[in-house]
N, C-alpha and C positions, 0 to 999 in steps of 0.2 A: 682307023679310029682307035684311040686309045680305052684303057677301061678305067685308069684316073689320070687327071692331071691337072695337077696345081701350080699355080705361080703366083710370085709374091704375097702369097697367104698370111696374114696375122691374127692370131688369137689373142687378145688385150683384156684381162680383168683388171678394173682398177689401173695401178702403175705398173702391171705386173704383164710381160710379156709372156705365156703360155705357150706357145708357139710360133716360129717362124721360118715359112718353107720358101725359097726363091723360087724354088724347080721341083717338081718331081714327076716322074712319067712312070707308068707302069703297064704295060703293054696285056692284051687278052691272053688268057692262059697262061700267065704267069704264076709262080706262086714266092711269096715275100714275108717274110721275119722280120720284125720292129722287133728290138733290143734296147737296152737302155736302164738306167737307174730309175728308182722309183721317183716319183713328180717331171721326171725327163720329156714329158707332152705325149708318151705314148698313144695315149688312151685319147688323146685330145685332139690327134690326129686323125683318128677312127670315126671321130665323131665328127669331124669337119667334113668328110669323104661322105659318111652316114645323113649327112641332110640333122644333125644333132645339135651340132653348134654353129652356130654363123658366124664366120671371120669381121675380123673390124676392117679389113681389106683383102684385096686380093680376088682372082679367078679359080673354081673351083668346078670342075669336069668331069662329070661318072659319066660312062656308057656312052661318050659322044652328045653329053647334055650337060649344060650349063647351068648348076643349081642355082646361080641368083638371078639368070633371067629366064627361066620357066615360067609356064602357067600349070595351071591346077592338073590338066591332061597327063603332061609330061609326069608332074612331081609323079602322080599316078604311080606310071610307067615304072618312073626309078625307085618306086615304094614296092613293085612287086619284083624287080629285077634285082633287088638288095636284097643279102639273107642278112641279117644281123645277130651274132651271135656275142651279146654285151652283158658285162660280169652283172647286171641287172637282173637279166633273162628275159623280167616282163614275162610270167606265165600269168594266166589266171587263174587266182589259187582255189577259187569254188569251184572249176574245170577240171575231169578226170586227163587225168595222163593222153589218154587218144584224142580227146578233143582239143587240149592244147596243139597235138602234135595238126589236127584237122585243119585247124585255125591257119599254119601254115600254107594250104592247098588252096585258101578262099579264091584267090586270084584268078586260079585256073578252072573254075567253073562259069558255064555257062546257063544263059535260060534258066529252063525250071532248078536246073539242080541249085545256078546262084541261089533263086530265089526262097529255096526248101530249105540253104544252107542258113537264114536267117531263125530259122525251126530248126536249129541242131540238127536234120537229117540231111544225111551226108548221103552219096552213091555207094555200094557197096564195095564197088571196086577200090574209091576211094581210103573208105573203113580199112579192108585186107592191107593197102597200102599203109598204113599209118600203122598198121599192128606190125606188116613183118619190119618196119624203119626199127620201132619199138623193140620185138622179138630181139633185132641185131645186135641193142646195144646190150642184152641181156634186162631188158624191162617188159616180158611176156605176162608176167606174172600180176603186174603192176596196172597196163591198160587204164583199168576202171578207177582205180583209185586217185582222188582228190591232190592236186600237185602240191597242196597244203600241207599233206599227209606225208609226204615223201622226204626224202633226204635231201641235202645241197647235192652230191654227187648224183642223185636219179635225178633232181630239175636239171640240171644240168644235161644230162642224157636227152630228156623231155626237149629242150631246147635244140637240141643238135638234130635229132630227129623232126621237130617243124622247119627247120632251115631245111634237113633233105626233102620234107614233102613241097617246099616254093618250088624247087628249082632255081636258084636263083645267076644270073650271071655272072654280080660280083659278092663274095662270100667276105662280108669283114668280121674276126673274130678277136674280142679283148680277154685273154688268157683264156683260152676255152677248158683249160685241164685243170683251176686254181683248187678245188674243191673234190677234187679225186685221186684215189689211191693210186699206184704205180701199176697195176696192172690195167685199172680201168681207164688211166690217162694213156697208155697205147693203145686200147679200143677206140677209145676219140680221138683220138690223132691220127690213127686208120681210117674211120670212117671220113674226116673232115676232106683227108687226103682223095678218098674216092670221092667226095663229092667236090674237088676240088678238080681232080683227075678228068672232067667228062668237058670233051672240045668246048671250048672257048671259054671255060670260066676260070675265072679269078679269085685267087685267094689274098686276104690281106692280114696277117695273123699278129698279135702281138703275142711275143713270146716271154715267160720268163724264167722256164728250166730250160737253159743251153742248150741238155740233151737229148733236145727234142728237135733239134733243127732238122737232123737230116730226114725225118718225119715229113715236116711239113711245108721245109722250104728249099728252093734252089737259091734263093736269092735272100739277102741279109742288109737293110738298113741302121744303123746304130745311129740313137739320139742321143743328147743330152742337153741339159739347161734349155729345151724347146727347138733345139738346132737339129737339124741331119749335119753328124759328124763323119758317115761315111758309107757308102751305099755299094757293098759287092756282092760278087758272086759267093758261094757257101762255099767254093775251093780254093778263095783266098782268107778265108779268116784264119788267125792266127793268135792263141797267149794272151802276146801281147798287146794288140788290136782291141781286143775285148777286153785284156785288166785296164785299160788309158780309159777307154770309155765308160767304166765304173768305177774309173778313181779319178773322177776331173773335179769331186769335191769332196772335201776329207773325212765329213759330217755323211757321205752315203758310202751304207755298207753294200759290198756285192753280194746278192739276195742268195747265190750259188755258187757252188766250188766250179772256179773256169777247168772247162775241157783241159786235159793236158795234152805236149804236143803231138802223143800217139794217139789220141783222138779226133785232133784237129784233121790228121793225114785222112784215119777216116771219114770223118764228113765230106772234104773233098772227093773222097770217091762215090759217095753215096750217089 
């Protein structure tokens, strides 16, 4: 069983084609980098997988389920086995920090604890869990406070941390580092990695500093104008590879300095 897979997929606004995928297959425990110029369908591809957007055609497959002929059960299912980590966040901002990160766990209770969880009391075990997610990313401090309160870089934190408390099978994330420093975007790229890392799950990441691939992906698709222009492994990209792909229109700038070739060699080892 695969953990996506699409075929002849179309995203249609207006006259305007957004995306178009023939194929794409992504096998469990993979982990994959979207690449691409900005308006390229990155993001729109995330969302299609994500149950977000609905194709104007085409088959669309997470976890061995068929998003457009499910019922409510399934949708369920594929609601708690998705982590979604989208430049949105979706926290709730009257929600202290712990409780957003809680809110990620709902799935995984049962009986009385579901039904306490509707009274914001949580199991305690659960609580501990959500502080040391928190603790990890360096937000010990923070716990209580209002995600209103907080920085883009800490919601951001807050976010990564309720995807670690789902568990989720497949992990899709839209630039999960845009709003963080350099040091704190290798804490998140570590952490994503480890929860990316535990048998059988799936990472699906858009990326948009290069040099972050060998972080979080084995595996590299490059878009543009809505198309898959080229889908390798991370030990064939190359310069050139990636200056074609961010210069297929003259009017988009490449968002980063590309890797040079003593770079490229290492990513391939990575």
């Amino acid at each position: 069983m695969l953990a996506v897979s699409l075929k002849n997929v179309r995203v249609v606004v207006g006259q305007r084609v957004l995306l178009e995928v023939p194929h794409l297959a992504i096998a469990p425990g993979e982990r994959v980098a979207v690449v691409g110029p900005n308006g390229a369908g990155k993001s729109t591809l995330l969302k299609v997988i994500g149950g977000l957007t609905v194709p104007a055609q085409g088959r669309v497959q997470v976890l061995g389920l068929d998003r457009q002929l499910i019922g409510s059960r399934e949708r369920r299912a594929l609601r708690r086995d998705t982590g979604l980590l989208m430049q949105g966040l979706h926290l709730v901002p009257r929600l202290s920090a712990r409780e957003n990160v809680l809110v990620g766990a709902l799935a995984r209770l049962r009986g009385t604890d579901a039904v306490r969880s509707w009274c914001r009391w949580y199991p305690q075990a659960l609580i501990a869990e959500a502080d040391a997610a928190l603790a990890a990313l360096g937000l010990a401090d923070q716990s209580r406070a209002r995600a209103d309160r907080l920085s883009g870089g800490e919601r951001q934190k807050v976010a990564l941390a309720r995807v670690q408390l789902q568990r989720p099978r497949l992990l899709l994330a839209d630039e999960p580092t845009s709003a963080l420093d350099p040091a704190a975007t290798r804490e998140v790229c570590l952490a994503l990695r480890a929860v990316a890392d535990e048998p059988e799950r799936t990472l699906l990441c858009v990326v948009h500093d290069l040099e972050l691939l060998p972080l979080l992906a084995t595996r590299v698709i490059g878009i543009a104008d809505g198309r898959i222009r080229w889908d390798r492994p991370i030990a064939e990209l190359t310069p050139a590879l990636l200056q074609a792909l961010y210069d297929r229109r003259a009017d988009d700038a490449v968002p980063v300095a590309l890797p040079q070739p003593t770079n490229v060699v290492r990513l391939g080892r990575a």
